[in-house]
C-alpha angles and dihedrals in degrees: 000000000000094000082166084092101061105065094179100299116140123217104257107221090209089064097046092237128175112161121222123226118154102121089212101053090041083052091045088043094049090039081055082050102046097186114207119197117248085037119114101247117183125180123203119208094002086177109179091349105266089146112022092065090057102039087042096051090067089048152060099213137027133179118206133185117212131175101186114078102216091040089059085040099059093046086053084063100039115135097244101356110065097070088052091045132092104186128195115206097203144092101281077223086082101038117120100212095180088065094045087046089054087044098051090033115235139041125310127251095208119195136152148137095257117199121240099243088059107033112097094038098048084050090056092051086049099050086050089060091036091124080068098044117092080185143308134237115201131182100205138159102290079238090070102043094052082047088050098048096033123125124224115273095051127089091242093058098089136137086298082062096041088052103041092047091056101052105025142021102247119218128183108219118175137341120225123200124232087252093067080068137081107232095021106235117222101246139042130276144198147181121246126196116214113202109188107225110245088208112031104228095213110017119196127215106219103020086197087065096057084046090054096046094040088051097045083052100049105040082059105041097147098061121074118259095258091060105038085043096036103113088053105046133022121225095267095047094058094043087048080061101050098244112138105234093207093057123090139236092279099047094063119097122220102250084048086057088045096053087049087055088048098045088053098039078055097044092053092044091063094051104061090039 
């Protein structure tokens, strides 16, 4: 146990921390990771560092992104760290990555151990800057990421899968036990590897439309597709599309959602034509 990390600070409930410090799953998450350097590496949520020392050893630069003020102060002062490292003291919820992608360059490598509370919303502001994302590595509850990587036809699949699946490949990597923690937090986690498609495989015209449509379905999983969509498509829209009415949220594919998103974006179009 690397207790090292720790320097007196306490896990701040209000910030969902639980500090990780099993040196063989930190070795298995950086190997996932495989930082190169030159390459324009951000960490959300380093924490006490768990991650950053390894990660920064193989590198000459690192930008990380911390909320917590003691937290970004203590990296400034960090041994070797500090003079690699550009830290944003600021919730990664409000962080434009398509400008920090133009300032650094190229495209992010984006990885962190992102706490629960965070964690789908912060996807959702990710997958809205994806055109400036290389890939993401993400420690998560192993809920999520069974949420994140599920089909269609099983409870975990849901609007988190929908909207993954468009913009990434999503790849399970490893999973990591409450023990590797201080303190052990009382579920399971994993880490999860994004891949931003380079060539979306069913691109959708009005994205808020799929997000409308994706959120409509799920809220009302229980009721078939014609009810909880009702006041979208009719039945024989739905049929013409090949989408069974009958069938519920979770039984829906994502380029079947797409198509939904594209019938209405048209549909709209001609209306106002």
């Amino acid at each position: 146990m690397n207790n090292r990390v720790h320097q007196g600070h306490l896990a701040r409930k209000r910030f969902g921390q639980n500090f990780l410090n099993d040196q063989f799953v930190i070795d298995s998450i950086v190997a996932a990771i495989n930082p190169q350097k030159n390459q324009a590496m951000v960490e959300i949520g380093p924490g006490l560092g768990a991650l950053t020392e390894p990660v920064g050893e193989r590198l000459d630069k690192l930008t990380v992104i911390e909320l917590d003020r003691d937290l970004a102060a203590r990296l400034q002062t960090h041994p070797f760290l500090a003079p690699k490292l550009t830290i944003y003291q600021q919730d990664a919820m409000t962080m434009n990555f398509a400008e920090l992608s133009a300032t650094i360059g190229q495209p992010l490598r984006v990885f962190g151990n992102l706490p629960y509370n965070i964690s789908t919303p912060l996807m959702f502001h990710l997958f809205s800057y994806t055109d400036a994302i290389a890939d993401m590595h993400f420690m998560l509850q192993k809920e999520v990421v069974n949420r994140l990587v599920a089909g269609p036809n099983s409870k975990a699949y849901g609007r988190l899968s929908v909207m993954a699946q468009y913009y990434c490949q999503v790849i399970p990597v490893l999973e990591v036990p409450p023990t590797a923690f201080t303190p052990p937090p009382k579920v399971d986690s994993a880490v999860v590897r994004l891949v931003p498609h380079t060539t979306l495989p069913h691109p959708v015209k009005d994205l808020r439309l799929l997000s409308r449509i994706t959120t409509e379905a799920f809220n009302q999983r229980r009721k078939t597709v014609r009810n909880s969509l009702g006041n979208m498509f009719s039945v024989e829209e739905l049929d013409a599309m090949g989408v069974d009415p009958t069938k519920r949220a979770e039984n829906i594919s994502v380029a079947q959602y797409c198509q939904m998103a594209n019938h209405l974006a048209d549909r709209q179009a001609s209306k106002e034509s």
